[in-house]
C-alpha positions in Angstrom: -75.5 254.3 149.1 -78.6 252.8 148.6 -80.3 250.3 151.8 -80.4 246.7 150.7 -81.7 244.3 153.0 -81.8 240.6 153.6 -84.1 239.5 156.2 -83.1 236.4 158.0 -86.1 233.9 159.4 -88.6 236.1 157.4 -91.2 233.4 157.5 -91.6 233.6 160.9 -94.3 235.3 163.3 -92.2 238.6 162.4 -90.6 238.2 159.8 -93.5 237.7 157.3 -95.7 241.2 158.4 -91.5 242.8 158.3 -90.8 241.7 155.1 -93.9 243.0 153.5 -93.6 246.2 155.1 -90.1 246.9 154.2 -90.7 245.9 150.6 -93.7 248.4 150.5 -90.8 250.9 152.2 -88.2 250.3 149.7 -88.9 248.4 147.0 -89.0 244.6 146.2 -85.7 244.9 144.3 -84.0 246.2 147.6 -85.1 243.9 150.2 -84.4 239.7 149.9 -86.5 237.9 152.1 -84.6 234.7 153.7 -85.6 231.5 155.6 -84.5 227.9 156.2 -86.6 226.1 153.8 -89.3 227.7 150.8 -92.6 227.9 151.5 -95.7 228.7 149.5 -96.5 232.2 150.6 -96.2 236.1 150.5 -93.0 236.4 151.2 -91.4 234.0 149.1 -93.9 235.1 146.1 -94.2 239.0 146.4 -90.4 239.3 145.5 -87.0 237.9 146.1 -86.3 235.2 148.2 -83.4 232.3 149.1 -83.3 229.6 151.0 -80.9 230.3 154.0 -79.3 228.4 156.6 -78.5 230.8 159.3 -76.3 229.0 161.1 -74.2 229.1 157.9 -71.4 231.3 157.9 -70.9 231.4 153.9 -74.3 230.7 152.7 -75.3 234.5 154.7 -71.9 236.1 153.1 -72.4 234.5 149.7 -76.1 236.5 149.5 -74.6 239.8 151.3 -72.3 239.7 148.5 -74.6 238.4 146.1 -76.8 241.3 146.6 -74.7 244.2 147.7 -76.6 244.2 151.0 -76.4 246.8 153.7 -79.0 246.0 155.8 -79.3 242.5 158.3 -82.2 241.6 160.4 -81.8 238.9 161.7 -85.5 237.0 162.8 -84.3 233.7 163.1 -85.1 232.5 166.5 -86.8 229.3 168.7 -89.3 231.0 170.7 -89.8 230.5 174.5 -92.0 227.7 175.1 -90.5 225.8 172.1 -86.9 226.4 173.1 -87.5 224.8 176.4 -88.4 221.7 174.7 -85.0 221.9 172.6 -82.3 223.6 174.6 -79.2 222.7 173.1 -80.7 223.7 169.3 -82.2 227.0 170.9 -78.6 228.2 172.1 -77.2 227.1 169.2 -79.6 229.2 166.7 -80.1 231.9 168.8 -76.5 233.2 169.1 -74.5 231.4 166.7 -76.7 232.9 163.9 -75.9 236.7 165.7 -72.3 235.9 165.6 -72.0 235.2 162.2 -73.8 238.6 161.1 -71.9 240.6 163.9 -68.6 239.2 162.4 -70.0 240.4 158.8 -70.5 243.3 160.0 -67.1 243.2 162.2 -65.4 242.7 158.7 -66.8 245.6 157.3 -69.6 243.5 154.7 -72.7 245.1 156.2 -73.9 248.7 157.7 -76.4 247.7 159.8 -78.3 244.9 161.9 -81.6 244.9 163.5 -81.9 241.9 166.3 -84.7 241.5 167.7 -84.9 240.9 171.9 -87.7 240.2 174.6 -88.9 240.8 177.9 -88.0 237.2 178.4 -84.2 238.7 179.7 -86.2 239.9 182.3 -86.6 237.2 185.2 -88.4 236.6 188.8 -85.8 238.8 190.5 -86.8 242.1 188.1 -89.2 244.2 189.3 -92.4 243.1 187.8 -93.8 246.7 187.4 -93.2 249.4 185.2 -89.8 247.3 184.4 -86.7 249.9 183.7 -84.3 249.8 181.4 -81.5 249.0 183.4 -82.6 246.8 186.0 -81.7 243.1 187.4 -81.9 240.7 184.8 -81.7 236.9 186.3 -83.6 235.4 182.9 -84.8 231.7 183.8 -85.6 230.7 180.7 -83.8 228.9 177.8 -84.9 231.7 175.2 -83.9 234.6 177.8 -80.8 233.5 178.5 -79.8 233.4 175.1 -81.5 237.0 174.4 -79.8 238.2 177.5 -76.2 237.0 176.2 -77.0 238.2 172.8 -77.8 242.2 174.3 -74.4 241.7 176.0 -72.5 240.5 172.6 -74.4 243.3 170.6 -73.5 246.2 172.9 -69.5 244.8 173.0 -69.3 244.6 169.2 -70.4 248.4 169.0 -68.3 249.4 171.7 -65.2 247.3 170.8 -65.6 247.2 167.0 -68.3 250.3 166.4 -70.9 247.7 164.6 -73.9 249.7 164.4 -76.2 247.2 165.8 -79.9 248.3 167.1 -82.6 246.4 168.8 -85.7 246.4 170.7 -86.7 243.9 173.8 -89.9 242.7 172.3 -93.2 242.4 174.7 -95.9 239.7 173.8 -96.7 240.0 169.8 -100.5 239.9 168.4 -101.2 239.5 164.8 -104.2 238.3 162.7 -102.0 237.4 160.1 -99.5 235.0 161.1 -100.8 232.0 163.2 -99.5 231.7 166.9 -95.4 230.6 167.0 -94.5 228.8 170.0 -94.6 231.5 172.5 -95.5 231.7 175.7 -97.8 234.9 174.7 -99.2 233.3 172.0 -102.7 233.0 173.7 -103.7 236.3 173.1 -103.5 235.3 169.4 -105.7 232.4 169.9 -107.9 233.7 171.7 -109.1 236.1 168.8 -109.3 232.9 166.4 -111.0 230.9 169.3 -113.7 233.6 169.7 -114.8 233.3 166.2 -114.6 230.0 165.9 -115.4 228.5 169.0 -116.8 231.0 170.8 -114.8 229.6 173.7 -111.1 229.8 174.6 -108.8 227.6 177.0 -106.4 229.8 178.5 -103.2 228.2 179.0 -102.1 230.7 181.7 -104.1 231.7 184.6 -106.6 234.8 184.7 -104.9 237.3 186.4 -101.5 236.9 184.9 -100.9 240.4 183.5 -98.2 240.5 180.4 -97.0 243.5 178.5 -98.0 243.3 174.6 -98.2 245.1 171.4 -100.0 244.9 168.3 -98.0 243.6 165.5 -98.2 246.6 163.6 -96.6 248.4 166.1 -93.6 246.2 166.7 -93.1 246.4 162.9 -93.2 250.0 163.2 -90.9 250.1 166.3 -88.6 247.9 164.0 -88.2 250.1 161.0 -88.1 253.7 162.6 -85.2 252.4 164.8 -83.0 251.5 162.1 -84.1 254.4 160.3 -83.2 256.8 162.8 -79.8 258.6 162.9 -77.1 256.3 164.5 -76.1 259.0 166.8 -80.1 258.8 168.5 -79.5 255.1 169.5 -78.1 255.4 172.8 -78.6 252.2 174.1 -76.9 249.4 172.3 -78.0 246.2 174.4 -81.3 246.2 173.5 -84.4 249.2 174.2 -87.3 248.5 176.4 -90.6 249.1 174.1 -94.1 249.0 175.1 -97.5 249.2 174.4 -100.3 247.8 176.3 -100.3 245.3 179.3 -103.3 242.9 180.3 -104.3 239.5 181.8 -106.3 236.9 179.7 -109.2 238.0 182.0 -108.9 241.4 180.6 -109.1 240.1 177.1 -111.6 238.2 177.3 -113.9 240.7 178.8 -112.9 243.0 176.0 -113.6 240.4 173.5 -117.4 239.8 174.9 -118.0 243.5 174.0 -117.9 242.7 170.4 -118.9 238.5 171.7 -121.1 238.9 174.3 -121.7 235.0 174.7 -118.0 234.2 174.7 -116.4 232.0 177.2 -113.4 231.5 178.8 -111.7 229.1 181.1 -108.2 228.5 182.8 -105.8 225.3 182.6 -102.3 226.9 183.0 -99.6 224.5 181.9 -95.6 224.6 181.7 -95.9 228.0 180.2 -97.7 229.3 183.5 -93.9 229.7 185.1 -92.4 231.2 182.5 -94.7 234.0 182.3 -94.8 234.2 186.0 -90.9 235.5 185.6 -91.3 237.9 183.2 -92.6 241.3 183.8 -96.4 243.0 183.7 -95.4 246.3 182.0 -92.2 247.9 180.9 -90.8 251.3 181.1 -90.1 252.4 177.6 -88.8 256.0 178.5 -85.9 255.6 177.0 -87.0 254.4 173.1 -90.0 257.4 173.2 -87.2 259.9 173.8 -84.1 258.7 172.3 -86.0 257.6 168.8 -89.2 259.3 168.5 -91.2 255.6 169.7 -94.9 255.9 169.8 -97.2 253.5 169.6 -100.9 253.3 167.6 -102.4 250.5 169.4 -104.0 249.8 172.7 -106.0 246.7 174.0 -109.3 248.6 172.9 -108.9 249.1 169.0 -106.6 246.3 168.3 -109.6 243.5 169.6 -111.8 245.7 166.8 -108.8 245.6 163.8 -107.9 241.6 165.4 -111.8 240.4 165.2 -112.0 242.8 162.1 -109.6 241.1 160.0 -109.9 237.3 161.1 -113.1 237.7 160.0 -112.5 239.2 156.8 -109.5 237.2 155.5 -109.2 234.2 157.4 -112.7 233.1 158.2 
């Protein structure tokens, strides 16, 4: 049977740099990008795309059907720092929109879903080091306490009703492509854009406040090879650890002043400041490089030179 896949949310921070990716992968005919309203870019131009609720029950089945899809991820999300500001929508979004496609899947419409989680499930009680994969998870935040519910609703469908759900806890995401989304590691976006720009950055959390990250790229990756993999090599079906790189904004910015060597940065934490304080510095991701094959391309060195690289190129 042939993989058809609707994306859910795919104008978001992910979901635009998925979308394109798994169109490239398996055609534009086979994947239909979604999102709550139509906007004038990539993903709703390069190929197919509806307009979605995802809080909708029949709107997602009517396109499943529609389509003949196979395939859910499901991107639709309110980010960390913008979830605090809205809790009662954040809960709402965040896991009504899983139970619908776990119940699509329950009922035997779809194969497979792909749901994304974060390091935010983590909280100040987890170690803060070299985080396991099973460890105390006491989440503190609006946004991880709906990831964290959502791992424990994923692994129960699979091991009550064998949905074949996958997903990967998500550290801090950078991309040139996609501006910054409302989370709480979105500085290490700005940062890059600031450097050109400005030539000086306000860092909205303190210097030494380390956070694990990944290059875009390599969360995309991470994304597709899991649900490519054979069913049997996911093992874990809360949600995998996955890692890449870990550093504070003083580390970045010092990497930065190697290509900038006049740059500037200075510090005026806000709200965000305790939220990252309960997350973790840098994740064990044991478990995903030897159940799934997960490597990762990028480390704090070459993605400043592709991030500086390509900001200058396309977007300045």
């Amino acid at each position: 049977m042939d993989t058809k896949i609707l994306i859910i949310g795919a104008c978001g921070q992910i979901g635009t740099e998925l979308t394109a990716k798994l169109r490239a992968t398996y055609g534009v005919d086979n994947v239909v990008a979604s999102d709550i309203r139509k906007l004038e870019n990539d993903v709703v131009n390069n190929g197919l795309f509806e307009v979605v609720n995802a809080l909708d029950y029949n709107q997602i089945e009517h396109l499943i059907e529609k389509y003949k899809i196979t395939d859910v991820y499901l991107m639709a999300a309110l980010l960390s720092a913008t979830a605090e500001k809205n809790p009662a929508f954040a809960w709402d979004l965040n896991m009504n929109s899983l139970f619908h496609v776990l119940n699509l899947a329950k009922a035997g419409k779809i194969k497979k879903i792909f749901w994304p989680s974060s390091i935010a499930v983590f909280g100040p009680t987890t170690p803060a080091k070299n985080t396991p994969q099973y460890t105390i998870m006491e989440p503190t935040t609006v946004y991880g306490i709906s990831k964290q519910t959502g791992e424990r609703w994923c692994e129960y469908y699979h091991n009550q009703y064998g949905v074949d759900v996958r997903s990967i806890r998500y550290p801090g995401l950078i991309s040139w492509s996609t501006e910054p989304g409302g989370g709480t590691t979105d500085y290490a976006v700005d940062i890059y854009h600031k450097a050109i720009t400005e030539g000086k950055f306000t860092s909205f959390l303190s210097e030494n406040t380390g956070l694990p990250m990944m290059y875009m790229d390599d969360a995309i990756k991470a994304t597709i090879s899991i649900m490519q993999a054979p069913s049997e090599q996911i093992k874990i079906r809360s949600s995998y650890n996955l890692a890449a790189m870990s550093f504070t904004p003083k580390e970045i910015a010092a990497e930065i002043k190697k290509h900038y060597p006049n740059f500037t940065i200075d510090y005026a934490p806000d709200f965000r400041q305790k939220i990252a304080d309960s997350w973790p510095e840098s994740i064990d991701d044991t478990r995903a490089r030897e159940d799934w094959g997960w490597k990762n391309d990028y480390d704090m060195e070459n993605m400043t030179v592709e991030m500086l690289e390509m900001l200058t190129k396309n977007v300045y």
